[in-house]
C-alpha positions as CSV (number, residue, x, y, z in Angstrom):
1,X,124.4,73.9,93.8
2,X,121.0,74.6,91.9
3,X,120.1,77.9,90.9
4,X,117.2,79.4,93.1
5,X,114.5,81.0,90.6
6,X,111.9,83.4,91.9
7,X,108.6,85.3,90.8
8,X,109.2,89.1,91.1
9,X,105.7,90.6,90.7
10,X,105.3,94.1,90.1
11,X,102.0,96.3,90.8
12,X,101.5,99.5,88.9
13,X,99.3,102.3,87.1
14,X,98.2,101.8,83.7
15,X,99.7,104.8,83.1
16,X,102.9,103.4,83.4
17,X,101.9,100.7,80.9
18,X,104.1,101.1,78.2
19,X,107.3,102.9,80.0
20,X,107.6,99.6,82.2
21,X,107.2,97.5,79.2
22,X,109.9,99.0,77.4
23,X,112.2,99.4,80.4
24,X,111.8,95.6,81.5
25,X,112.3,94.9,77.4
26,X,115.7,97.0,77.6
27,X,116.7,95.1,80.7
28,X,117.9,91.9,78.0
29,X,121.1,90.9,80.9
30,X,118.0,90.4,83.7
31,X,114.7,89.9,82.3
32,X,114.3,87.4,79.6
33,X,110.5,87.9,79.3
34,X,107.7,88.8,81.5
35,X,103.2,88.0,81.5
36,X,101.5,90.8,81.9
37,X,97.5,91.5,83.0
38,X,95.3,94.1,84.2
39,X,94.5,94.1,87.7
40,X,92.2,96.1,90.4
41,X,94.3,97.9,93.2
42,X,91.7,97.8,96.5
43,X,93.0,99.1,99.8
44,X,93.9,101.8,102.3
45,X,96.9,102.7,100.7
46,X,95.9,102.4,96.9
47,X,95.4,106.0,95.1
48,X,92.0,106.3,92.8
49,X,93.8,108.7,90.2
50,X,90.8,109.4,87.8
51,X,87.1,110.0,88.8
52,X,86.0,106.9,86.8
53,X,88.5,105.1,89.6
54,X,86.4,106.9,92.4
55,X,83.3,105.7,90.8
56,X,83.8,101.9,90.5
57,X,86.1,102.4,93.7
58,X,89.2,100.1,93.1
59,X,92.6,101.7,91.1
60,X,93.2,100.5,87.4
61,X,96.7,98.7,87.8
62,X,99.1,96.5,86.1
63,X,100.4,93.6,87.2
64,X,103.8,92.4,85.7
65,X,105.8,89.0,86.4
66,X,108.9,87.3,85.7
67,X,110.7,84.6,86.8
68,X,114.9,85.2,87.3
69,X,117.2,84.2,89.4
70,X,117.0,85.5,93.5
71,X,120.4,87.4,92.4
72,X,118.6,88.8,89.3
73,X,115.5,89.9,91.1
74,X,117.8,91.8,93.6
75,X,119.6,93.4,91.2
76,X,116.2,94.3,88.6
77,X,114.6,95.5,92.0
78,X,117.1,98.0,92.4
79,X,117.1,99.2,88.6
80,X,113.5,100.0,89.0
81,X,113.9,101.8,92.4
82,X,116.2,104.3,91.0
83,X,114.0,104.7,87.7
84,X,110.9,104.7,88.7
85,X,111.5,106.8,92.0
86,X,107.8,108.2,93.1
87,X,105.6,105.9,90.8
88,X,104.4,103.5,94.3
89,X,105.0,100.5,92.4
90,X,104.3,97.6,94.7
91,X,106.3,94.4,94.5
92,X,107.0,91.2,96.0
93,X,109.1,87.9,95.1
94,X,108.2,84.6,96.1
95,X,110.3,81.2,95.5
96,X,109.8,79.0,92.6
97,X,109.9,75.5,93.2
98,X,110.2,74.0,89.2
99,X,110.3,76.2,86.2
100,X,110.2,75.3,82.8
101,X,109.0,74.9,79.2
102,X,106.8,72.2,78.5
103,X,107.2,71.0,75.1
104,X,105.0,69.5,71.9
105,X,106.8,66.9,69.9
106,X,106.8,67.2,66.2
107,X,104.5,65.4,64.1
């Protein structure tokens, strides 16, 4: 049986920046690394915090992924839920087909 990998992708402030960093960092058994990148919340349901926010009308974010097992994911998910109660990060996990590391041969 192959193990299924997925992308967990997670939405939040910038003022969560380094808090989630670390806490992802400290989650070594789950996570072993994650991409990160600024992102522009737009929306209905997406909070503009700061007046600068009102002004260019889209929410500062941060959007985190990873790749982990579907179990792992699962499991991370609920780490997050319980420490991060209240912060509205947005999340969603999709299926990875192929993952890997692509390598350069020595010369």
């Amino acid at each position: 049986m192959s193990v299924e990998f997925v992308c967990l992708t997670l939405i939040a402030g910038r003022s969560l920046r380094d808090e989630l960093f670390d806490y992802l960092s400290e989650q070594r058994d789950l996570v072993s690394g994650f991409t990160a990148s600024d992102a522009a919340g737009h929306g209905p349901d997406v909070r503009l915090q700061t007046p600068e926010e009102r002004v260019k009308g889209h929410a500062d974010e941060l959007m985190v992924r990873t790749i982990l097992q579907a179990q792992e994911a699962a499991q991370l998910l609920e780490r997050l839920k319980a420490e991060f109660a209240g912060s509205r990060i947005v999340y969603w996990i999709m299926p990875v087909w192929d993952f890997g590391i692509t390598d350069v041969l020595n010369q």
